[in-house]
N, C-alpha and C positions, 0 to 999 in steps of 0.2 A: 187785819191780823195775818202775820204771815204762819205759809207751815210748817215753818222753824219751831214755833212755839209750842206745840204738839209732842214734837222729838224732840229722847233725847240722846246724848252722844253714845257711842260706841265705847265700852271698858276695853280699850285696844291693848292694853301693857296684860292685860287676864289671857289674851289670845296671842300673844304675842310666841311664836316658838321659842328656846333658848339663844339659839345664835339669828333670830330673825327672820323676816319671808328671803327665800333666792329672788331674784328677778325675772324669776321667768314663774312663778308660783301670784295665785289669783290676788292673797293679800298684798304684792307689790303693786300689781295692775289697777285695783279700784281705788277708787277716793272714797275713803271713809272715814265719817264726820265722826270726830274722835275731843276736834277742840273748836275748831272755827264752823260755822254750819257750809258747805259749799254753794259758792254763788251758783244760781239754779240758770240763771239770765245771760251771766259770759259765756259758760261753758258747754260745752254740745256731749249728751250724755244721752245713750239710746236706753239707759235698763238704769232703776233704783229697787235695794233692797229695801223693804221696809219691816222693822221685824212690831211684833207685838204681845204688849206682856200683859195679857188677859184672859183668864182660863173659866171665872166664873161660869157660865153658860154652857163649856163642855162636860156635857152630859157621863157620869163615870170615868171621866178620864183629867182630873184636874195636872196640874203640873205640865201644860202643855205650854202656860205661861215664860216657863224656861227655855224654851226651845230654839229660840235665836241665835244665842248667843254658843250652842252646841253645835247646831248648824253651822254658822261662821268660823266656828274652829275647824272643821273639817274643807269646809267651801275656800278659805282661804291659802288651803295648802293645795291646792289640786292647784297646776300646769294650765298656762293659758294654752288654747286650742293654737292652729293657725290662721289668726288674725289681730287684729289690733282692737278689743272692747274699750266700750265707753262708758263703764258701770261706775253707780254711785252709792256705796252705802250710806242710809240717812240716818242708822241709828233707830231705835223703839220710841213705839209712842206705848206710853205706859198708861197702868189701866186705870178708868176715870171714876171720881164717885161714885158713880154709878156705872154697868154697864154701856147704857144707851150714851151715854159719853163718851165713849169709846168706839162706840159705832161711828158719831158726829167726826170726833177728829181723825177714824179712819178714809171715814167719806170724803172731808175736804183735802187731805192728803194725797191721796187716791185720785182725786177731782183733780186738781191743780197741776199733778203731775202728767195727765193724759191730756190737759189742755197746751203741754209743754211738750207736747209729744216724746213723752217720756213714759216707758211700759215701766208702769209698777210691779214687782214681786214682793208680794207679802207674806211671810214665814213665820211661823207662831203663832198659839193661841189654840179656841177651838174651832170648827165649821161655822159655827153661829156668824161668826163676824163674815162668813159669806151673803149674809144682808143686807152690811154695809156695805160690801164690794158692791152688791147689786144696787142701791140705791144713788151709788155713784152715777148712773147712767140717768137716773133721774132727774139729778142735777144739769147731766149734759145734756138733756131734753135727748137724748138719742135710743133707739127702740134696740134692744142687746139679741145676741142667740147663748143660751147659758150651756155650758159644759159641763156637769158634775160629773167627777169619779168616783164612785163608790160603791162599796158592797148593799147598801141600804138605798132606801126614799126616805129621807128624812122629812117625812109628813106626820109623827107623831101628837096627836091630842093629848092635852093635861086631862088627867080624872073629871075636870069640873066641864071639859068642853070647851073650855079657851083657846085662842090659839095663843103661844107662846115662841119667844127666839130664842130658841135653844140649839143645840150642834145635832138636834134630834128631831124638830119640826122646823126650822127655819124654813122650810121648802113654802109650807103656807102661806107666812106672812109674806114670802114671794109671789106666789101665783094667787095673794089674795088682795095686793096693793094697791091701790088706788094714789093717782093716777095708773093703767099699767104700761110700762116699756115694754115687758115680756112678749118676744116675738114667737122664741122657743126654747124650750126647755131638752137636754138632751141627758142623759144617766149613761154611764158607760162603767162595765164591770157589776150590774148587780148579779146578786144568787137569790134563787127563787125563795130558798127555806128562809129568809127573812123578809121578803116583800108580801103582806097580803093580796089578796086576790082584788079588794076592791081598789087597792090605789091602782095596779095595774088598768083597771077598767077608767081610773081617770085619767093616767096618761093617755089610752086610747080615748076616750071622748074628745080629751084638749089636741090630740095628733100631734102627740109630744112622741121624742121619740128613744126610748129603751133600748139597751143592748145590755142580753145576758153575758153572764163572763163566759159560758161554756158556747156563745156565738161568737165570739174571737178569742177563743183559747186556740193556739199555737196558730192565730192569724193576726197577727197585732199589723198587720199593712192593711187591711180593712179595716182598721180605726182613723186614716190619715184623713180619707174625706169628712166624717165625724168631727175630728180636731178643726179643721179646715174651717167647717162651718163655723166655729164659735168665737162671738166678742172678747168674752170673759169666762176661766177656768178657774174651777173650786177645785183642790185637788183633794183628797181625804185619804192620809196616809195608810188606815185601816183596810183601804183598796187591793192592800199589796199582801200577801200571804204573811203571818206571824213566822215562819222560817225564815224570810229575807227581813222584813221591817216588825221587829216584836214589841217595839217603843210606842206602845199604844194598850189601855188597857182592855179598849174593844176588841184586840186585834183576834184575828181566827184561822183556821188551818189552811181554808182554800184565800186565793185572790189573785193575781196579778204578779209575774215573776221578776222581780228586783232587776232585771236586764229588761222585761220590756214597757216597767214604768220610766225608764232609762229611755226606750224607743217613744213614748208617748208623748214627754216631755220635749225629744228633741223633735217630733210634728208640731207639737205646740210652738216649739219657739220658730218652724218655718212660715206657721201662718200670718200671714200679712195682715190678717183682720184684727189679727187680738191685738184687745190693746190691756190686759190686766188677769194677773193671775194670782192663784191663792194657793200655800201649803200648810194645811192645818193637820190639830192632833197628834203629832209625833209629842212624846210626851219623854223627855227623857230619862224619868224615873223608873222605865224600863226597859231604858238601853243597854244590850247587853257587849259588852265592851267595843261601845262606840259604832254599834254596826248599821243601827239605823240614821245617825245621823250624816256615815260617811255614805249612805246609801242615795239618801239624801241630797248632799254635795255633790253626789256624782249625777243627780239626778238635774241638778241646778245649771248646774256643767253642762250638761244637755241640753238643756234646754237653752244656755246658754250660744251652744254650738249652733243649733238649729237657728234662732234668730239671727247669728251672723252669715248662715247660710239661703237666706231666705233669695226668693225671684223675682217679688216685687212683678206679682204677675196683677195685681188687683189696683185701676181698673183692668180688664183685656186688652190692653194697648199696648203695642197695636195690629189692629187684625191680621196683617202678615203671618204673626206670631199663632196663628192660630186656625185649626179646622175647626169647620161648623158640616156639623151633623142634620139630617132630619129624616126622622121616622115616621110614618102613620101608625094608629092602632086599626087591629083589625077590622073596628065597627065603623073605622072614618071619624068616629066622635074626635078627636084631636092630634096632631101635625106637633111633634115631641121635638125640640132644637135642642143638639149636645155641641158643647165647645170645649177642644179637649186643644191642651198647649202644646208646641209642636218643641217646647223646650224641656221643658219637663213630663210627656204625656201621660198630666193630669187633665182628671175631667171634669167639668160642672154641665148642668145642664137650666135651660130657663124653664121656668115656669111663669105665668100669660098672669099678668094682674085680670079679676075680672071688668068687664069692660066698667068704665068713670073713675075706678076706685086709686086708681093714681093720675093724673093729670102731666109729672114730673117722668114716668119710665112706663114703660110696656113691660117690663119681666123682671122676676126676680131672680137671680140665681143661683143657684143653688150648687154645692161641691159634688160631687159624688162617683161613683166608681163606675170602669169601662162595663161591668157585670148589666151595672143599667140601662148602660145603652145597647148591649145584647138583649136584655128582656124587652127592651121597645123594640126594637129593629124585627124581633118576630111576632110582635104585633099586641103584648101585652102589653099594661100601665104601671112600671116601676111604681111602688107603693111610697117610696120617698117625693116621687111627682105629686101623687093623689095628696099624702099630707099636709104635704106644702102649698097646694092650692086651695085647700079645705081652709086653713092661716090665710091664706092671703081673702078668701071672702069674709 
């Protein structure tokens, strides 16, 4: 079965402006499956859109199922950057008799295309279908770092105690899966008055790792090691303040400023590790004259820019390119290694598999900020070291 079959075409003559795209505007630059499906195999394409037209599961916020095709109206009028993309719109996969059907033809789409080394962007729908993005990894037997953005922990229980996939607990049937890939978990943007106290207490137990919105409010460059880390990004429009993105029925006063979901998006597209990301819940039955979803396209645009701008720093090769750090902690208890790039100076730093428990590498490594390798260098243990060795035993 190909993943043709799944999508379908693009209504391009509904988006189409009056006199047409310019040539220098995004809908002349992408190949978008409008009649023939594009051969996936000739052509060399670094990014697909993929939208999706299924809202069932978002939680109060239905009509999010539309959202594509709003998005693309605006995504297609915006100016290519300075370079030459290689994007391919595939068109929706529309929603299945069921839910879980949906999830299925997300997952082998989603699959196929990372096996093509082609970074999916998938737009539409609600959060929920951030299961299916996750189970994609399952499929590629590979152990993921998950990114969520959002005001919430979408760890929600139904009345009866079930766990359910909803755009409201999906987190569950994430960190409840079996087999699990789940390497870690990261949240970026919550606010306290909606997170209960005890999920908090289970990210701390699993050393998963939280960031309030008012810990990088007016420092959105201390989110880049963050971004850095992650396979796969769930974005969740509702992240972003109701004054900049109101196209959401969850949406609320505080969140994330319409510019630096702008900046997030474009870390996102410079990391070299991701290979799949998600924008869900923009719902545009309450858009208010178009603002969220050209917020949106600018935000796609970014992220756009960001991957054409990337360093291809991942592996570290080769060491030229690169200082190594080493610090002790005060007690001697452990010899801290940072490698910061002498092109970019960015930093990660290793953390020591315990000893047997890899065969294949000695460390893992980890992104993270010059801040930490000041906290080691005077003899303390950066908390993002401790977490990450806690995962790794």
């Amino acid at each position: 079965m190909s993943i043709a079959d799944f999508l379908s075409p693009v209504e391009l003559p509904k988006l189409l402006p009056k006199d047409g795209f310019y040539t220098s505007q995004m809908g002349s630059k992408i190949e978008i499956y409008s009649s023939d499906f594009p051969d996936l195999e000739s052509n060399t394409y670094d990014i697909a859109l993929i939208g999706v037209l299924d809202d069932r599961n978002a939680v109060n916020n239905q009509g999010t199922a539309l959202a594509p095709n709003h998005l693309r109206e605006k995504f297609y009028q915006l100016n290519q950057g300075n370079y030459n993309t290689h994007i391919v719109d595939l068109g929706n996969i529309k929603a299945g008799a069921k839910v879980s059907d949906t999830y299925i033809a997300l997952k082998m789409v989603v699959a196929e295309l990372i096996k093509k080394n082609i970074l999916p962007v998938i737009i539409g729908g609600g959060q929920d279908l951030t299961y299916a993005q996750y189970m994609v990894y399952e499929e590629l037997e590979q152990k993921v770092d998950l990114l969520v953005i959002d005001s919430h922990f979408d760890m929600d229980e139904s009345k009866e105690g079930t766990i359910e996939t909803t755009s409201a607990a999906y987190l569950n049937k994430i960190f409840l899966h079996e087999p699990n890939y789940l390497f870690n978990f990261s949240n970026m943007g919550y606010q306290s008055y909606f997170v209960n106290q005890d999920s908090l207490k289970v990210m701390d137990k699993l050393y998963f790792d939280v960031h309030r919105l008012g810990d990088v409010y007016g420092k959105i460059n201390t989110t880049e090691p963050i971004i850095r880390n992650a396979n796969m990004i769930s974005f969740d429009i509702s992240a972003i303040r109701s004054s900049d993105a109101g196209a959401n029925a969850n949406a609320t006063p505080n969140g994330f400023y319409g510019e630096e979901a702008c900046q997030i998006c474009r870390y996102a597209g410079m990391n070299d590790k991701l290979s799949s990301i998600g924008f869900y819940e923009f719902n545009p039955a309450f858009d208010t004259n178009g603002q969220t979803a050209m917020l949106m396209a600018q935000m796609l645009w970014y992220f756009t820019d960001g991957f054409y701008s990337r360093k291809k720093e991942l592996p570290l090769q080769p060491k030229s390119q690169y200082t190594i750090y080493r610090t002790n902690l005060k007690d001697g208890s452990h010899e801290l290694v940072f490698v910061k790039s002498k092109k970019t100076d960015r930093w990660w730093m290793q953390v020591p598999y315990p000893t047997g428990l890899s065969k294949n590498e000695r460390y893992h490594l980890v992104p993270c900020r010059y801040e930490d390798y000041q906290l080691a260098n005077s003899g303390e243990m950066p908390d993002l070291w401790w977490r990450t060795y806690q995962k790794l035993s």
